[in-house]
N, C-alpha and C positions, 0 to 999 in steps of 0.2 A: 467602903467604897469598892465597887467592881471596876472590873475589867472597863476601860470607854474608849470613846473614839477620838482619836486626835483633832479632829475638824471640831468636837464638840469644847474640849481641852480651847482649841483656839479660837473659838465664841465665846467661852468665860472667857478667855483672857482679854478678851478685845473689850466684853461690854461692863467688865468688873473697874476697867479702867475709864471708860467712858462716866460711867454712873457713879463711882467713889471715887478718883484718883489714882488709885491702890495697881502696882502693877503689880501681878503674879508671877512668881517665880515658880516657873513649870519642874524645873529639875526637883525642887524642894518640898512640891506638889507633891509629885508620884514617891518621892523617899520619906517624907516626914507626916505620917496620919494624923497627928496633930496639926497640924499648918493645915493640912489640905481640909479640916477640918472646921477650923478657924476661918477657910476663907469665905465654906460654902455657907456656914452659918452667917459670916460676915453678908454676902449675896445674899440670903433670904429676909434680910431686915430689910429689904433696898422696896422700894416703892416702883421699880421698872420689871413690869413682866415679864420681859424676856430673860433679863436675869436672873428671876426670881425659877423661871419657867426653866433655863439651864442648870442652876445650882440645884433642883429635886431631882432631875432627869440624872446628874451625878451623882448625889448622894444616893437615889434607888438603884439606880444603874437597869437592866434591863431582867434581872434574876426576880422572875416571881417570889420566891419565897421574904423577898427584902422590902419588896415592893408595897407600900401601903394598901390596907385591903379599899379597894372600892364599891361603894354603897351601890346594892341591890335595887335595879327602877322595880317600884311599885309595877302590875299589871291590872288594870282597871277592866273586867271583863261586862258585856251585853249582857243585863239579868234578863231577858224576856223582850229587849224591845228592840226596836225596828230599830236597824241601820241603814239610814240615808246616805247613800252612795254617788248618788248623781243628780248635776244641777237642773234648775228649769228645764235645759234643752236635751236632758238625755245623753252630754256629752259624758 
């Protein structure tokens, strides 16, 4: 886990409680890797987005190198034909 932001810290905490019951204990968060561990994998079972959506933003933290790699968009290029740009009216 990196470095995070407190506001983030207390959006888990609010919606880990909301969605499981489970309240977090922040101090034991940031000292104990396991626990903090335990909680975020506990959050990624949960069926609500937002938590699920908090607990990776944690666990990756904002360091590229940790950060899962993201899939390449395909680019579909014009072999030869005509691009239709604009509608009936020429707008």
């Amino acid at each position: 886990m990196t470095q995070t932001d407190p506001q983030l810290i207390a959006r888990f905490k609010i919606h880990l409680r909301r969605v499981t019951g489970v309240s977090l204990n922040t101090h034991r968060f940031f000292e104990d890797a396991d626990y903090a561990k335990s909680m975020i994998d506990r959050a990624e079972e949960e069926n609500d987005e937002t938590l699920v959506t908090i607990a990776v933003q944690l666990r990756y933290g904002t360091d590229d190198d940790q950060r899962p790699p993201t899939p390449t968009p395909t680019v579909r290029t014009n072999s030869g034909e005509r691009t239709y740009l604009f509608g009936a009216r020429g707008g």
